[in-house]
N, C-alpha and C positions, 0 to 999 in steps of 0.2 A: 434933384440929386446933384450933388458938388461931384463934377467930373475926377479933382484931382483927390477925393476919396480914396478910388479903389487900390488907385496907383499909392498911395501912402499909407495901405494897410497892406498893399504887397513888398512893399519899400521894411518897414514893421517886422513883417513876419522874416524876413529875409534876413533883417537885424540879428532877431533873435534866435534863428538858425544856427549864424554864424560866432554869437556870441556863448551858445551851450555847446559848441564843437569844442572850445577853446580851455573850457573848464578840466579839473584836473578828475580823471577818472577816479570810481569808485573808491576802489582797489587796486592796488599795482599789480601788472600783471609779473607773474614768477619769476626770476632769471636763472635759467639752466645752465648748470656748468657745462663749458665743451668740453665734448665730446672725442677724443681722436679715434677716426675711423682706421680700423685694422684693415690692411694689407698684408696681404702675403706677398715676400719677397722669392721671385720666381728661381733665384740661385745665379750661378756661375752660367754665364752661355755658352753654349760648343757651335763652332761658326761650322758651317761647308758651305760650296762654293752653289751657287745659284745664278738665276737669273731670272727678267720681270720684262715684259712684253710690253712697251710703247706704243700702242697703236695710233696716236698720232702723228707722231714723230713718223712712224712706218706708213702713214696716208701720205703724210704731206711730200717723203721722199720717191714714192711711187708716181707723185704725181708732177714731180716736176722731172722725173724719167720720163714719163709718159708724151709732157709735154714738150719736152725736144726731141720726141722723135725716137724715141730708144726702144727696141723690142720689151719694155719689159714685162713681165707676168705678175714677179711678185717683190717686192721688198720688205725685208723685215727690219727692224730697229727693237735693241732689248739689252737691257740696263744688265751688266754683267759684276757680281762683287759676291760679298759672303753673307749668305742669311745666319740669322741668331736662332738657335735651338734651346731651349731650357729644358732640363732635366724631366721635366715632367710630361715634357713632347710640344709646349704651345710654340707659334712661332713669335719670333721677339722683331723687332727691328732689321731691314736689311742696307749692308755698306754699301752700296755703289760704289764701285771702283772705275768703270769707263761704261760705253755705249758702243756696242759690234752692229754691222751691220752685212744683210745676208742677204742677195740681189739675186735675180733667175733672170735671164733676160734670152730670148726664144731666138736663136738663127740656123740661117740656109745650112751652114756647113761647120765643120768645130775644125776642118783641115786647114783655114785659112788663117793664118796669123796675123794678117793687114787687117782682115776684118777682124778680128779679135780683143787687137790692140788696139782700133779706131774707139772699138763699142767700148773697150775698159776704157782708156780715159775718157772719153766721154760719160763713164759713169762716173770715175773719180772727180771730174770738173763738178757733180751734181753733188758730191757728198762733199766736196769743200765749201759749197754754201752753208754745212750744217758744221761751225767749225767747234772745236772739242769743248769751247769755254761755253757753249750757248748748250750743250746736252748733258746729262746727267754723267756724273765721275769725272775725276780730273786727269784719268791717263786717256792715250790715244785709243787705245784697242784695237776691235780686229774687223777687217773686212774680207766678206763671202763672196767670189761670184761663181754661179752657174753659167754656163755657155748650155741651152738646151737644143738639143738638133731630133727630135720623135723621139725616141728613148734612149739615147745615147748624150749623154755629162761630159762636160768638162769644166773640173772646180777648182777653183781658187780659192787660196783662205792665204791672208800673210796679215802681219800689223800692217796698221794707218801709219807708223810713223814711216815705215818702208818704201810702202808708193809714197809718199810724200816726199821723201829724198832720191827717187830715183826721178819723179819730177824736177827735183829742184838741181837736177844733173844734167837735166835736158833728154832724156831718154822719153821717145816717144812711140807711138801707134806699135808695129810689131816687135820693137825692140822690149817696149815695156812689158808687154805681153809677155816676150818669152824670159825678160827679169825677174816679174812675178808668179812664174809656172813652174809647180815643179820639176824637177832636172828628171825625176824617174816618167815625165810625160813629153820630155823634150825627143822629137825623133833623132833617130841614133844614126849618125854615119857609118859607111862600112868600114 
């Protein structure tokens, strides 16, 4: 038996495989007209004010509180702007407007304003790592803190652009403290 037989009738067939692929079919296959697929247009949208929950963003700043050293419990980060309603109830798109952040962080006493002030800028030193261009929305927004002492608060909420200029005024530890506190929490002289 001639070895290079088998091989030149699989050489062959292979030919002739590749040469009735090529031919032009039976029949044409139909052409369908397109099609436009119908949408419903959901309407006019009615914005209200919303917000959307980062939880990474909210790990990652917990965690580098945690890692300097800062009492804290809990950190939140969450995208504040206007969700889109359509008339018909779905929800549509939401605008980011900025990113707030809402910080707990657990101490001995809430009377001490040195220590108060030490632990806020050392939380604003951890939130300037996260600066406005690198988080969702383009305004500054707002930052939370809790001072927690067993069940007694003391909260903070002002804008980021505020502690940022009273930083950049040189205002530090207790003075910042009692810059960003409200006045109705400030103790009262007689």
């Amino acid at each position: 038996m001639n070895p290079l037989r088998p091989a030149s009738l699989l050489c062959a067939a292979l030919a002739l495989a590749l040469l009735s692929a090529c031919a032009a079919p039976a029949s044409p296959a139909p052409v369908l007209p397109a099609t436009p697929i119908e949408t419903a247009d959901p309407g006019p949208c009615g914005y209200t004010w919303g917000s959307q929950p980062l939880p990474e963003l909210s790990a990652q700043v917990l965690e580098k509180l945690q890692a300097a050293g800062l009492p804290a419990s809990s950190a939140l980060a969450e995208a504040y702007g206007e969700d889109c309603r359509y008339a018909d109830g779905t929800l549509g798109p939401f605008a980011v407007m900025e990113t707030d952040y809402r910080l707990t962080l657990t101490v001995s006493t809430l009377e001490d304003p040195t220590l108060l002030g030490s632990l806020l800028e050392q939380s604003l030193a951890i939130l300037a790592q996260f600066p406005v261009e690198s988080t969702p929305g383009p305004q500054p927004g707002y930052i939370g803190i809790t001072f927690k002492n067993g069940e007694q608060v003391q909260n903070l909420w002002f804008e980021r652009r505020k502690s940022d200029d009273l930083l950049a005024q040189g205002l530090r530890g207790a003075e910042l403290y009692q810059a960003l506190t409200p006045e109705s929490t400030h103790p009262k002289s007689p």
